[in-house]
N, CA, C and O atoms as CSV, one atom per row, in Angstrom:
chain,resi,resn,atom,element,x,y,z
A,1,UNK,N,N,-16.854,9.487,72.671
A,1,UNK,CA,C,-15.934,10.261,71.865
A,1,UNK,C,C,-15.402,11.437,72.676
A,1,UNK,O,O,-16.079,11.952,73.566
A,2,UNK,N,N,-13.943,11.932,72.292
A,2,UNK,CA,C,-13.506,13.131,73.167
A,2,UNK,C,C,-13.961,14.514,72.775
A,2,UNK,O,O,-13.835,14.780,71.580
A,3,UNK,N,N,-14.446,15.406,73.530
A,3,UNK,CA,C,-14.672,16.515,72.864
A,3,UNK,C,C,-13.148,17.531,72.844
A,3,UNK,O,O,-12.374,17.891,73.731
A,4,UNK,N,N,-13.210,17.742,71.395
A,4,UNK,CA,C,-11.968,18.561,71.039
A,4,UNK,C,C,-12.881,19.773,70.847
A,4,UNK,O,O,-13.599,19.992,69.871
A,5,UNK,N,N,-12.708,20.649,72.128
A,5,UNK,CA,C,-12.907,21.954,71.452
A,5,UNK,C,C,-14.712,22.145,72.225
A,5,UNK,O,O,-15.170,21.850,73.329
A,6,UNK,N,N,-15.265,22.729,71.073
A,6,UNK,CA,C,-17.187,22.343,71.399
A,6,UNK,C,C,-17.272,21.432,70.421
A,6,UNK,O,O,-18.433,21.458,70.014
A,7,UNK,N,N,-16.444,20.395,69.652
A,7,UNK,CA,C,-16.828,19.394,69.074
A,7,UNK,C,C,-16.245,18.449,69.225
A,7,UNK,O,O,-15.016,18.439,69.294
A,8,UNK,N,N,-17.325,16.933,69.356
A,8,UNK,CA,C,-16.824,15.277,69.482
A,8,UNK,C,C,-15.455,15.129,68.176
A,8,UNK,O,O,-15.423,15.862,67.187
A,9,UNK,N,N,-14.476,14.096,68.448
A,9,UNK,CA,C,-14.053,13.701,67.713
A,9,UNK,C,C,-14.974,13.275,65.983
A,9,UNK,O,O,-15.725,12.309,66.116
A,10,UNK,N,N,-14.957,13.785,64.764
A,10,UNK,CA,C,-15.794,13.105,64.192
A,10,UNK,C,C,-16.615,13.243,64.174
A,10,UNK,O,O,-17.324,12.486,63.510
A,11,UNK,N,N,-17.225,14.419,64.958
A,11,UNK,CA,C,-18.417,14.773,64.740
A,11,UNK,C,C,-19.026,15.183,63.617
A,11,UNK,O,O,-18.321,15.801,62.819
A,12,UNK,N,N,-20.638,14.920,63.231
A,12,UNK,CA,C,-20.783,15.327,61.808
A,12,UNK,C,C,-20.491,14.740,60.532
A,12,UNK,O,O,-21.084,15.061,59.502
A,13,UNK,N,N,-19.204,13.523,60.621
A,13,UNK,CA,C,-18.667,13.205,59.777
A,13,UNK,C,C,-19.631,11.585,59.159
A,13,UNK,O,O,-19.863,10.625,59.894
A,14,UNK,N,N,-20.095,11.695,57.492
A,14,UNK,CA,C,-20.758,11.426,57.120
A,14,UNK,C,C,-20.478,9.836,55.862
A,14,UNK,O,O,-20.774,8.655,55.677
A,15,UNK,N,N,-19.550,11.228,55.220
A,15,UNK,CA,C,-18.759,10.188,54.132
A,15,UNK,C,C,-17.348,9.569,54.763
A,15,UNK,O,O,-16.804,9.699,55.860
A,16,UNK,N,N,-16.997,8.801,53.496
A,16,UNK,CA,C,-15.731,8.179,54.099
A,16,UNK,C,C,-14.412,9.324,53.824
A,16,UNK,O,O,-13.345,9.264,54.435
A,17,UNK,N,N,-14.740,10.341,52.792
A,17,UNK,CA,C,-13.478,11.192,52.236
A,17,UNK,C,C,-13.795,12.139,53.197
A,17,UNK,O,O,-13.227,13.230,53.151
A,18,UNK,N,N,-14.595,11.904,54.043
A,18,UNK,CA,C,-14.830,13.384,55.421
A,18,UNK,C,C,-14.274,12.789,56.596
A,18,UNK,O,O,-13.835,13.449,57.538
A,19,UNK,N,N,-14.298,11.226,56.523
A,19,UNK,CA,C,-13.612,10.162,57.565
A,19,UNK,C,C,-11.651,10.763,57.255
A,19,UNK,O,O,-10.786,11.191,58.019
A,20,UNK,N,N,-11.688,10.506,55.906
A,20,UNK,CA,C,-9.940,10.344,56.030
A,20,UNK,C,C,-9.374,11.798,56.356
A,20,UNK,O,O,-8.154,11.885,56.492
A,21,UNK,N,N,-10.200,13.023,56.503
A,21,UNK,CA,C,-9.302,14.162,56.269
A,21,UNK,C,C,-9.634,14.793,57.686
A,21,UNK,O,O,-9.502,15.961,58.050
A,22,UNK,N,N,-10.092,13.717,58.364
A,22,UNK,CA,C,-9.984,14.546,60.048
A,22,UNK,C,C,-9.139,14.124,60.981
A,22,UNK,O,O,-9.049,12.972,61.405
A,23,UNK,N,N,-8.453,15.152,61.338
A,23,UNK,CA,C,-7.581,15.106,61.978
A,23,UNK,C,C,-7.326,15.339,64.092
A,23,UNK,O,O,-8.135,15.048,64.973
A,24,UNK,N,N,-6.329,15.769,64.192
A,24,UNK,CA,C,-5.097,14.342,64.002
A,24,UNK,C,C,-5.465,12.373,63.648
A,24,UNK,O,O,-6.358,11.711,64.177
A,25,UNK,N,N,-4.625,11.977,62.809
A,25,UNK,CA,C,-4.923,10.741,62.199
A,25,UNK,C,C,-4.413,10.006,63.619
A,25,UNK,O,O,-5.246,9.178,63.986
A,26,UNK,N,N,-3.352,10.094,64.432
A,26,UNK,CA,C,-2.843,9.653,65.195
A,26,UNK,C,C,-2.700,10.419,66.657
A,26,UNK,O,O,-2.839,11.616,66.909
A,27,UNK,N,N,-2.395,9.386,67.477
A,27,UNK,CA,C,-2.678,10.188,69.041
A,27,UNK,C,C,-1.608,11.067,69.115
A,27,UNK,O,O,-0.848,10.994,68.149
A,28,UNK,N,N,-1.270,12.010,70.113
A,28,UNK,CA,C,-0.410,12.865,70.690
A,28,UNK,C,C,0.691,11.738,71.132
A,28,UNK,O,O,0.496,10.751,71.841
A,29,UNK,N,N,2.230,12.284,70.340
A,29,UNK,CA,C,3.365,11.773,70.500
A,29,UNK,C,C,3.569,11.376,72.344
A,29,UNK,O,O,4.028,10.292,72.703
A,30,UNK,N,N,3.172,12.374,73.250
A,30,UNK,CA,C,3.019,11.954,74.612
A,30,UNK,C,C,2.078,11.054,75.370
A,30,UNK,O,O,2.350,10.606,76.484
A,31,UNK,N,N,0.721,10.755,74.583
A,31,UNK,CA,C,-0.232,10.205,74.995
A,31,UNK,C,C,0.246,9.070,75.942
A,31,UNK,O,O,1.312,8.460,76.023
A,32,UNK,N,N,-0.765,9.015,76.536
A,32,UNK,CA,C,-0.496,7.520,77.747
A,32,UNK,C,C,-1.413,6.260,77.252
A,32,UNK,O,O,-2.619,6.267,77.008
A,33,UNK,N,N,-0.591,5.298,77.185
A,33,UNK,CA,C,-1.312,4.116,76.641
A,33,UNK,C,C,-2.955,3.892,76.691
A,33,UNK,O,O,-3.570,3.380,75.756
A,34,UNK,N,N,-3.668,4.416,78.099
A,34,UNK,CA,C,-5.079,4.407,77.662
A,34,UNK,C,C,-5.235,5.488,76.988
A,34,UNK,O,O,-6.267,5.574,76.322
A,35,UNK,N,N,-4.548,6.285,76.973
A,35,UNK,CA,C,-5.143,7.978,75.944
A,35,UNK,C,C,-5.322,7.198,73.988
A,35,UNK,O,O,-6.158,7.198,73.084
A,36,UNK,N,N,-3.913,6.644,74.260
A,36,UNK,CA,C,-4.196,6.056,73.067
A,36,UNK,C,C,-4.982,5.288,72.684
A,36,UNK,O,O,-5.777,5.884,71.958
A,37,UNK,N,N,-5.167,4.476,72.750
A,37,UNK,CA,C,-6.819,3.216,73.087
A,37,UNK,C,C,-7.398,3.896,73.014
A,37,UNK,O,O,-7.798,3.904,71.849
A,38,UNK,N,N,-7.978,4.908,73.746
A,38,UNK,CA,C,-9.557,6.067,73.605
A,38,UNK,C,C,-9.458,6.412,72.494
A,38,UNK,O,O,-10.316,6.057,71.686
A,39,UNK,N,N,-8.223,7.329,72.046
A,39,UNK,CA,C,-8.116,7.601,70.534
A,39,UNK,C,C,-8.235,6.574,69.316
A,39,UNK,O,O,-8.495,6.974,68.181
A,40,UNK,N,N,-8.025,5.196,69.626
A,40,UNK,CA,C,-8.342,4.250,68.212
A,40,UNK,C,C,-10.007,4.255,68.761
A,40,UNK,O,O,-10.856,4.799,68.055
A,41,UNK,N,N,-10.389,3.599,70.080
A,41,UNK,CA,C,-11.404,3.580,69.605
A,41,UNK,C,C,-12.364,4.363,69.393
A,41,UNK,O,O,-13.352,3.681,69.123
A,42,UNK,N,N,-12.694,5.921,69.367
A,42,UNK,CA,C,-13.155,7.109,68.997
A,42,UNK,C,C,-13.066,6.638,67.405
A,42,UNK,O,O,-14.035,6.158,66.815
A,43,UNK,N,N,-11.767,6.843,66.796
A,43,UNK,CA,C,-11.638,6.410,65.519
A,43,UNK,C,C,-12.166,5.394,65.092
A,43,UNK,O,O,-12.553,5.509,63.929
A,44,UNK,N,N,-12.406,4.108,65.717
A,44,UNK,CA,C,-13.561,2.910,64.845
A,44,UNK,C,C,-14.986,3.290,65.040
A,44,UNK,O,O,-15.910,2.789,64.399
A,45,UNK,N,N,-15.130,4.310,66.069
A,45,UNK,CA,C,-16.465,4.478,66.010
A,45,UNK,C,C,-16.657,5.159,64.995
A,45,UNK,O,O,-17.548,4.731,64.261
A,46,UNK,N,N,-15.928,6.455,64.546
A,46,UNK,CA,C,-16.139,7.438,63.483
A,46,UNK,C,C,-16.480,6.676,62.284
A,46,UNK,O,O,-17.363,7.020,61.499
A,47,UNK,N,N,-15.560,5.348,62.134
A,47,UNK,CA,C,-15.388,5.114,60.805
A,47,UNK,C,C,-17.141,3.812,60.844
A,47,UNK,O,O,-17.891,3.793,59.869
A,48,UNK,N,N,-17.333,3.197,61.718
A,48,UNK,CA,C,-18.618,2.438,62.263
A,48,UNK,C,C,-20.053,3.281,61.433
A,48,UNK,O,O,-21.024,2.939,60.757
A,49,UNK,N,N,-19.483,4.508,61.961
A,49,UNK,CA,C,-20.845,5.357,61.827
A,49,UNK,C,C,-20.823,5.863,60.339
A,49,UNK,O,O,-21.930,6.152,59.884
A,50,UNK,N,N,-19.708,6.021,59.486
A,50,UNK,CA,C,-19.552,5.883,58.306
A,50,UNK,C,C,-19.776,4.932,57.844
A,50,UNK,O,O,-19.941,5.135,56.641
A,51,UNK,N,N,-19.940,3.533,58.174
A,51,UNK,CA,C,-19.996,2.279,57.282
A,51,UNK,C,C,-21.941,2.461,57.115
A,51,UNK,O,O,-22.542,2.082,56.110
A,52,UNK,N,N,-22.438,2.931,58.001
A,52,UNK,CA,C,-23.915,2.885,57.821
A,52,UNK,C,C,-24.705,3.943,57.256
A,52,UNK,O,O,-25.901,3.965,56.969
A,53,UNK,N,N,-23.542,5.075,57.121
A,53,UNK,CA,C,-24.408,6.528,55.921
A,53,UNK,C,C,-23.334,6.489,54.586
A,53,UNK,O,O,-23.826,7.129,53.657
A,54,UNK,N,N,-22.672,6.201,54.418
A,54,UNK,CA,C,-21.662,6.024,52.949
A,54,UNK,C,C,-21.873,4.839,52.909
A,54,UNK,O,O,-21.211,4.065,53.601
A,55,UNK,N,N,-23.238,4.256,51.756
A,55,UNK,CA,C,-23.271,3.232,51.452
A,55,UNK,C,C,-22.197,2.731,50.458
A,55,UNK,O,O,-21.793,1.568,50.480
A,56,UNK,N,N,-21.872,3.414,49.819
A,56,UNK,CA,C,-20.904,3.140,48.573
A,56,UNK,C,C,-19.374,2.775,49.226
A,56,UNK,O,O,-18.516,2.080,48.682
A,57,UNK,N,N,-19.307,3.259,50.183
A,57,UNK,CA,C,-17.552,3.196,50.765
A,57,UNK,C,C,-17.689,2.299,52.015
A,57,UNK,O,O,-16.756,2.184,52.810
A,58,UNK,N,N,-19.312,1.430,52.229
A,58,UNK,CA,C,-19.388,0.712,53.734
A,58,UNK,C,C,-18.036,-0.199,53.853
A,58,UNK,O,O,-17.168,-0.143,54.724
A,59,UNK,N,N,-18.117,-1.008,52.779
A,59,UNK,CA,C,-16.966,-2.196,52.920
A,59,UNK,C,C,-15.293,-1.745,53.581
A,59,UNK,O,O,-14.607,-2.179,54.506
A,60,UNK,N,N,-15.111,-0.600,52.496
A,60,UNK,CA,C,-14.005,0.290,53.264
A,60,UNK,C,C,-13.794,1.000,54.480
A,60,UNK,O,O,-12.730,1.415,54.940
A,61,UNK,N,N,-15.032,1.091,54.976
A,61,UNK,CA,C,-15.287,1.619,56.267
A,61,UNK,C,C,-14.875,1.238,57.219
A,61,UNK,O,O,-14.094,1.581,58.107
A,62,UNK,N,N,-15.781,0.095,56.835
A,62,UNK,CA,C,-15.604,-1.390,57.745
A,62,UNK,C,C,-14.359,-2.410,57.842
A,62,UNK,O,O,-14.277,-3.358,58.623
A,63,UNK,N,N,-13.215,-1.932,56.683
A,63,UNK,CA,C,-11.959,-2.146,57.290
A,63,UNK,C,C,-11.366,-1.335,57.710
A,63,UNK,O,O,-10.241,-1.588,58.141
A,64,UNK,N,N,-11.753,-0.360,57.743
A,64,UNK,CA,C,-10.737,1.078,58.686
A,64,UNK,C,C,-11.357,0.438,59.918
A,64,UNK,O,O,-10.514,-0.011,60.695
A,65,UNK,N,N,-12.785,0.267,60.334
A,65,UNK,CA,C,-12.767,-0.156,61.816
A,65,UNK,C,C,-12.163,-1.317,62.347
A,65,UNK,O,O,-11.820,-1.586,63.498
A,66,UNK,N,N,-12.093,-2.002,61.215
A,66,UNK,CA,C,-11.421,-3.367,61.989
A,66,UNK,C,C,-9.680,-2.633,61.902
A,66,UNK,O,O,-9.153,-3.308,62.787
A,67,UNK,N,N,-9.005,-2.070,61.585
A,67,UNK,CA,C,-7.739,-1.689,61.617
A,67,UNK,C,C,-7.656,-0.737,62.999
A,67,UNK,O,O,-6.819,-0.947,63.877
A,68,UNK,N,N,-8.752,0.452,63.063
A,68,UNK,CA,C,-8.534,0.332,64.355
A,68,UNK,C,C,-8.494,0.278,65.488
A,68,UNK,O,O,-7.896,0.921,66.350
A,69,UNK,N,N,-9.670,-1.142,65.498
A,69,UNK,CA,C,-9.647,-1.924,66.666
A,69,UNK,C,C,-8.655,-2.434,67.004
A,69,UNK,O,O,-8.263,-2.399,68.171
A,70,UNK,N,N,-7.832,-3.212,65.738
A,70,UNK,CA,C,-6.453,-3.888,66.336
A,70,UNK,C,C,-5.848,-3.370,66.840
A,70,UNK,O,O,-5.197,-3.981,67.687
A,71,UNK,N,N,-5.599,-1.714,66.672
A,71,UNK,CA,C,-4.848,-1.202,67.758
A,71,UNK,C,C,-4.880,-1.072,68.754
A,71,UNK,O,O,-3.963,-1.003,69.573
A,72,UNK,N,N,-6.488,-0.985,68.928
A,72,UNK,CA,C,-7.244,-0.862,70.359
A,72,UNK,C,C,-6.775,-2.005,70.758
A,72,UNK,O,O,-5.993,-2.073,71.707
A,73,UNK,N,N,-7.135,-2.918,70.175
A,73,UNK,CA,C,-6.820,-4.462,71.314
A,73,UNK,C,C,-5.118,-5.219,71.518
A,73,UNK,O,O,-4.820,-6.063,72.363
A,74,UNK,N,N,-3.898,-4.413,70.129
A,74,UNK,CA,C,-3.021,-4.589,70.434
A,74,UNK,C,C,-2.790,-3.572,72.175
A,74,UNK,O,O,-2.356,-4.103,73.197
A,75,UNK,N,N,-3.207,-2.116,72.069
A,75,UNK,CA,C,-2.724,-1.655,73.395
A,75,UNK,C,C,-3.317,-1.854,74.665
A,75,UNK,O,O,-2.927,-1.433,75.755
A,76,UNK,N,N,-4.388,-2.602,74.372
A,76,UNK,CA,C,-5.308,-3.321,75.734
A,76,UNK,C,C,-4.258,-4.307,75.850
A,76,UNK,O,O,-3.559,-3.990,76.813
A,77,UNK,N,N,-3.767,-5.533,75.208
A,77,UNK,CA,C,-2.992,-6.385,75.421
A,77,UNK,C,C,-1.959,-6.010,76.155
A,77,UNK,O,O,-1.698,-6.263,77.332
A,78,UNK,N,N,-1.139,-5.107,75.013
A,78,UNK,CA,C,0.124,-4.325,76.215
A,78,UNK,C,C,-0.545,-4.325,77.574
A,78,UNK,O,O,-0.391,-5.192,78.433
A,79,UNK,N,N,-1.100,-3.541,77.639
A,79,UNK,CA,C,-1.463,-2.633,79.442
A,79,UNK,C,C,-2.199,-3.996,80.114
A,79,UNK,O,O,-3.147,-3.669,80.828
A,80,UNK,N,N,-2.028,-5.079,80.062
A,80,UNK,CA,C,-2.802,-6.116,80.567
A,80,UNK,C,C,-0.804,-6.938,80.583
A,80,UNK,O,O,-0.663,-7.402,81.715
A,81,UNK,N,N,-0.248,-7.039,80.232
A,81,UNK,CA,C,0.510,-8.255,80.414
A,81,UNK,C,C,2.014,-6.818,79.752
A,81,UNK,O,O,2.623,-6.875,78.683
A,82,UNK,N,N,2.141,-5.903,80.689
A,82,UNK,CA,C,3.187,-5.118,80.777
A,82,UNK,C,C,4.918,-5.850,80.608
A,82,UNK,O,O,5.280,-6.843,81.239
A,83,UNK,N,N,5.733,-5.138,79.689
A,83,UNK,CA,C,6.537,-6.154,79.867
A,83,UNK,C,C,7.855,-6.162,80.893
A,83,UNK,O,O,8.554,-7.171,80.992
């Protein structure tokens, strides 16, 4: 995870309504294609580590991580077969 600041992305974060209100939701408008990738997957981890302490919201969790992995693996794809 990136440290923003003296704190990990997500750090601390427990429930899933502590998952949706941390921010930035999205990478920096300049980011560079791996910056972005680091940033989804920081974000499936956050939401990973929520699926196993918010028992009540796991299922939901666990599709925020699969959402965004796809991004992760849509921008691995890009940066692998550039067009």
């Amino acid at each position: 995870m990136t440290v923003r600041g003296s704190r990990r992305f997500g750090e601390g974060v427990t429930t899933l309504q502590q998952a949706y209100s941390v921010t930035p939701m999205t990478p920096a408008k300049d980011a560079t294609a791996q910056q972005q990738r680091d940033f989804f997957r920081e974000r499936a981890a956050m939401f990973s580590s929520v699926a196993r302490t918010d028992r009540d919201h796991r299922w939901e969790a666990l599709a925020c991580v699969w959402l965004e992995q796809e991004k992760v693996d849509q921008i691995e794809q890009a940066l692998k077969c550039p067009k």
